[in-house]
C-alpha positions in Angstrom: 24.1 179.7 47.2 25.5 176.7 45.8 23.4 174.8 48.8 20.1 176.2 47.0 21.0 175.6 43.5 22.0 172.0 44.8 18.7 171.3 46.7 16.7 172.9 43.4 18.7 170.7 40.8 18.9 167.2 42.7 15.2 165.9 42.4 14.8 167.0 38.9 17.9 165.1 37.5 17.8 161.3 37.2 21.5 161.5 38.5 21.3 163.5 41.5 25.0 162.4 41.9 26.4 163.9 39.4 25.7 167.0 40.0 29.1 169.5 40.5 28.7 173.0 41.2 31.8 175.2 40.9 31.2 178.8 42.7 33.1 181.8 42.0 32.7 184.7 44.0 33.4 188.4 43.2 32.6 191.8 45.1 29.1 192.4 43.3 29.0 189.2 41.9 28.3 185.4 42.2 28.6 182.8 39.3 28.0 179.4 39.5 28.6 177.2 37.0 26.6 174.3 37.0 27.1 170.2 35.4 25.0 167.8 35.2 25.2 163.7 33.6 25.0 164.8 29.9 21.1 162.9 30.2 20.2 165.3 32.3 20.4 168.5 30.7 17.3 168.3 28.8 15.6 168.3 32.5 16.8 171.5 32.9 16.8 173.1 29.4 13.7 171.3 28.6 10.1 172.8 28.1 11.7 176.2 26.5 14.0 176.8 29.1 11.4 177.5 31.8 12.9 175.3 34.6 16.4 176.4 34.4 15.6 180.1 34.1 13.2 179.9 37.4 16.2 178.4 38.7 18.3 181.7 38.1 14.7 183.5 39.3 15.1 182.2 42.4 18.9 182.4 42.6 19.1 185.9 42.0 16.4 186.4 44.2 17.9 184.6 47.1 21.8 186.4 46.2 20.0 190.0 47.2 22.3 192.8 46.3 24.8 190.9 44.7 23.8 189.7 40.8 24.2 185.9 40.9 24.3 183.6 37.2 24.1 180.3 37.0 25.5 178.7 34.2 25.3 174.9 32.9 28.3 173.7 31.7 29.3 170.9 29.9 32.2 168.4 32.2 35.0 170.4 31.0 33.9 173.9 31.9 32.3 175.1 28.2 29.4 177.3 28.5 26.3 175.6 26.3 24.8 177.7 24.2 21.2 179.0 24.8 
């Protein structure tokens, strides 16, 4: 999973390199929590929120049974609010 979101997230940003994903894996569940440079959220949260929820689309598409989120972060682990 965090391959996909990786190879999704990586053109779109101007800082491909700064992109950290932290995965945490339940039973039923898979979150990853996503950062990006600080510059680069607005490529993701940009245009209503489109790009970042057909993101999670395909995400939860690809996780099958299990639910999988995908949350962006800020660098110290705080949800942003949507």
């Amino acid at each position: 999973m965090e391959d996909l979101v990786r190879h999704l997230v990586e053109p779109i940003v101007d800082e491909p390199d700064a992109v950290s994903i932290q995965t945490i894996e339940r039973e039923s569940v898979i979150i990853l929590e996503l950062v990006v440079d600080p510059d680069d959220k607005e490529e993701l949260e940009g245009d209503k929120g489109r790009t970042l929820r057909a993101i999670r689309n395909i995400l939860s598409a690809a996780a099958g049974r299990r639910k999988a989120t995908l949350d962006l972060v800020d660098e110290h682990g705080d949800a942003d609010e949507e």
